[in-house]
SETORLO-730190 format. One record per residue (C-alpha): residue number from 0; residue in one letter; x, z, y. Coordinates in steps of 0.5 Angstrom, whole numbers, m for minus. Example, Ala and Ser with C-alpha at 12.3 -4.5 7.8 and 13.67 -1.06 7.14 Angstrom:
<nubas>
 resi resn     X     Z     Y
    0    A    25    16    m9
    1    S    27    14    m2
</nubas>
This chain:
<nubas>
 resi resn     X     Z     Y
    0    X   392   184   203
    1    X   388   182   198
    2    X   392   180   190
    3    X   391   173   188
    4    X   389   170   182
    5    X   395   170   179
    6    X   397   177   181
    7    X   392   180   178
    8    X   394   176   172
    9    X   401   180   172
   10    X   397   186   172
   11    X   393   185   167
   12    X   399   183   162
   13    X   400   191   162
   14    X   392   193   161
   15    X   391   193   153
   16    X   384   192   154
   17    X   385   186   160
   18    X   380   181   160
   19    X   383   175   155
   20    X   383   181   149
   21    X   376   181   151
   22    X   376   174   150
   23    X   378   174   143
   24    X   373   179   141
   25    X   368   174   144
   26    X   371   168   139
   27    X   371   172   133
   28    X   363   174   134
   29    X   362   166   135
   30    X   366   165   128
   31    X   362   169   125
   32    X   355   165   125
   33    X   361   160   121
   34    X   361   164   116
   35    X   353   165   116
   36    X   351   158   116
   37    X   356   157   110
   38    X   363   155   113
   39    X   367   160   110
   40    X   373   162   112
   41    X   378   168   115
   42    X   379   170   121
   43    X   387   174   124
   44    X   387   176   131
   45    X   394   178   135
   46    X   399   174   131
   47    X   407   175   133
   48    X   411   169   130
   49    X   417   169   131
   50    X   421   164   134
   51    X   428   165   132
   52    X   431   167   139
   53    X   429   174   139
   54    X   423   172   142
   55    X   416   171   139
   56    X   409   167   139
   57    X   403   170   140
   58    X   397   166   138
   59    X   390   169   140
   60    X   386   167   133
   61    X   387   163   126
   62    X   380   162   122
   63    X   383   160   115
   64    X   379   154   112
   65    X   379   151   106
   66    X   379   145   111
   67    X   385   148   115
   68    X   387   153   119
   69    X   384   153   126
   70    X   388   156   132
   71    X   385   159   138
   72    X   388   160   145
   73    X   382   164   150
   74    X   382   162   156
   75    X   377   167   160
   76    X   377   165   167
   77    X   372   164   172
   78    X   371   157   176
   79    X   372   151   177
   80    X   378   147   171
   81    X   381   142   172
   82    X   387   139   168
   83    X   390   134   163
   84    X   393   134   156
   85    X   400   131   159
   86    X   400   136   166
   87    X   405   141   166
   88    X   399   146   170
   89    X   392   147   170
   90    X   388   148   177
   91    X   382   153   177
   92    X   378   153   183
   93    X   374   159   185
   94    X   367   160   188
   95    X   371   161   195
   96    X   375   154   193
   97    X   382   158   193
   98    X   385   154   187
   99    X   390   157   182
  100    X   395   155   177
  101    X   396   157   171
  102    X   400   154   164
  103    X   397   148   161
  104    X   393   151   155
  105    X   394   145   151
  106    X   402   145   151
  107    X   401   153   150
  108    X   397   153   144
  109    X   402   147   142
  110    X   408   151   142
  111    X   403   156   137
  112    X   403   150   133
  113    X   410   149   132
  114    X   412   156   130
  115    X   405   157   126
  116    X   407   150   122
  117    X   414   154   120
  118    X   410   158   116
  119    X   404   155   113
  120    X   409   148   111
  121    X   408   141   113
  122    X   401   140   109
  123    X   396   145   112
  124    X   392   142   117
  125    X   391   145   124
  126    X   387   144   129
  127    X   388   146   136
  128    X   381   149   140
  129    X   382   152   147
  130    X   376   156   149
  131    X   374   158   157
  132    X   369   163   159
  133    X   362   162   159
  134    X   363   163   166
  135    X   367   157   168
  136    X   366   151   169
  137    X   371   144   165
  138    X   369   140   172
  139    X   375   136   170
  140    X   379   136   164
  141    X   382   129   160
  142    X   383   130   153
  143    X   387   124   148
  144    X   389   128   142
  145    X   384   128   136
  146    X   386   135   134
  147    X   385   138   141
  148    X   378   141   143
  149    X   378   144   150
  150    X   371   148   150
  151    X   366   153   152
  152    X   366   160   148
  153    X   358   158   146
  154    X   360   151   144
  155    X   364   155   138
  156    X   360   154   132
  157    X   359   147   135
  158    X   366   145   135
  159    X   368   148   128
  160    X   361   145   125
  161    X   364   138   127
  162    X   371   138   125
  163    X   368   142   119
  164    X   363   136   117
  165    X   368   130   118
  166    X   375   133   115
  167    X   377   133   108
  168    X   377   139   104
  169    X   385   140   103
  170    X   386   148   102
  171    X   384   151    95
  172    X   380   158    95
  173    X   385   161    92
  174    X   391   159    97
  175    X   385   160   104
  176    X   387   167   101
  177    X   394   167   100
  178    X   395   164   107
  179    X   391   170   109
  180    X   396   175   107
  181    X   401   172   109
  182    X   400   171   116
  183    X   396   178   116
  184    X   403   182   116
  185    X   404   178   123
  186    X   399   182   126
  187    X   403   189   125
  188    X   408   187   131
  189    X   411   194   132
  190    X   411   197   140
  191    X   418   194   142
  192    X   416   188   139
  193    X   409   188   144
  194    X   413   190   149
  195    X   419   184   149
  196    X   413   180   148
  197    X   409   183   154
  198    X   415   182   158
  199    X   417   175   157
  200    X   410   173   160
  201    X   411   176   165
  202    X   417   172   167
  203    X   414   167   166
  204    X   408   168   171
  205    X   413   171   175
  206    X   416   164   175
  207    X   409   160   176
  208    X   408   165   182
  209    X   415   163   186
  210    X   412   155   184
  211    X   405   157   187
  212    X   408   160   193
  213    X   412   154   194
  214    X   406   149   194
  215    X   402   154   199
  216    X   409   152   203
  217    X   406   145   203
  218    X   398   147   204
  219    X   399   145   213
  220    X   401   138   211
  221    X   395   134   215
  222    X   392   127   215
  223    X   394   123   220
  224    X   387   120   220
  225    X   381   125   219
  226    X   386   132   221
  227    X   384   136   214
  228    X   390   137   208
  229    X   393   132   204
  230    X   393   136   197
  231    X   397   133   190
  232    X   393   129   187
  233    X   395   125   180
  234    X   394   118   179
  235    X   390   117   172
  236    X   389   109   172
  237    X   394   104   173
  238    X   402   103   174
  239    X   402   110   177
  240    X   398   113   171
  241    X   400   120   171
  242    X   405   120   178
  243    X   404   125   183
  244    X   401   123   190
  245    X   399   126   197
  246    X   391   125   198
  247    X   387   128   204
  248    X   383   133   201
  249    X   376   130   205
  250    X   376   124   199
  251    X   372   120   198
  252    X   370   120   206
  253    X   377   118   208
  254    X   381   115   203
  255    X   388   116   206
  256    X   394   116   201
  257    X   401   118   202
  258    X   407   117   197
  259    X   410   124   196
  260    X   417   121   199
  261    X   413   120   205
  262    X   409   126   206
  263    X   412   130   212
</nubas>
């Protein structure tokens, strides 16, 4: 049998060359055409913040600025996306329409924030921006938060030069630097370091698996009108902004809607 989506990511937890290193690469050189066109800054990639408990945060990219520090999450997935800023899960859809759920990245890059801020103090601006592969596709993604970008690698540039050109200078040069050297030492996590690191994700995404297969125990739910899969839906307008619903999957020719209380 073929591995799922999500399995693949477990593996791939354990490759030092997996796909989301190579994403971090990619953003980087995307950063540099910043600095090219006048918008200089410093870069730092892997960086393992300690979160207090024994485990660490690992953020994928910093680019300390004199107008703050922006922080890169690299999602390089392939599909269809779909998500909100509130939802715990994001859906990726592949071309043959399998969906798959992952961690919101928004939620995660927050929790980087948090760990970030208590190093950097209460006055150095940061900005959040999850950056996709080329190869996806944002088809459906709802962002309120003025300090969240959700984008595509080669809109990079475009994002940085836009917060660039409308935030306020509030890092002096000679702290751009200090900043830098203070964060530097957290990018020489030791190998145990990695490892619990490394293990910790695998938890975590061993737990998403167990939620995954769980929904797929539902997937035979059908509409009692038109026969095809009710699938979860969440209400975005109205009273029910933000609750969960049972929708039949052939939307917009059948509009059938059920509660999840009522579903069989």
């Amino acid at each position: 049998m073929a591995k799922s989506l999500l399995d693949k990511m477990i593996d791939s937890v354990f490759d030092a060359e997996w796909s989301g290193k190579r994403g971090e690469k990619l953003t980087e050189r995307e950063l540099k055409l910043v600095n090219l066109f006048g918008r200089k800054g410093l870069t730092l990639r892997n960086l393992y913040l300690p979160k207090g408990n024994g485990e660490t945060s690992e953020i994928d990219l910093v680019y300390i600025t004199a107008k703050g520090i922006f922080v890169f999450e690299s999602k390089n997935y392939s599909g269809w996306i779909f998500g909100d800023e509130s939802g715990q899960y994001w859906t990726v859809m592949l071309p043959n329409r399998e969906k798959h759920r992952f961690y919101n990245p928004i939620r995660q890059n927050r929790t980087h924030i948090k760990w970030l801020r208590s190093y950097v103090g209460p006055n150095i601006p940061l900005y959040s921006i999850i950056v996709f592969s080329e190869r996806c596709e944002l088809k459906q993604v709802t962002i309120n938060s003025a300090d969240v970008r959700v984008i595509k690698r080669d809109r990079t540039y475009a994002t940085v030069r836009s917060i660039w050109e409308t935030a306020p200078d509030s890092v002096p040069d000679d702290e751009v630097s200090a900043l830098y050297e203070k964060l530097k030492p957290l990018t020489n996590a030791d190998a145990a370091t990695k490892a619990a690191h490394i293990d910790h994700i695998r938890k975590v995404y061993q737990g998403q698996k167990s939620q995954e297969e769980s929904q797929a125990a539902t997937d035979n739910k059908l509409c009692p009108r038109c026969g095809k899969t009710l699938v979860l839906r969440t209400a975005r307008v109205g009273a029910n902004a933000g609750k969960q619903f049972w929708g039949c999957s052939g939307y917009p020719s059948c509009k059938y809607t059920e509660n999840l209380e009522q579903a069989p």
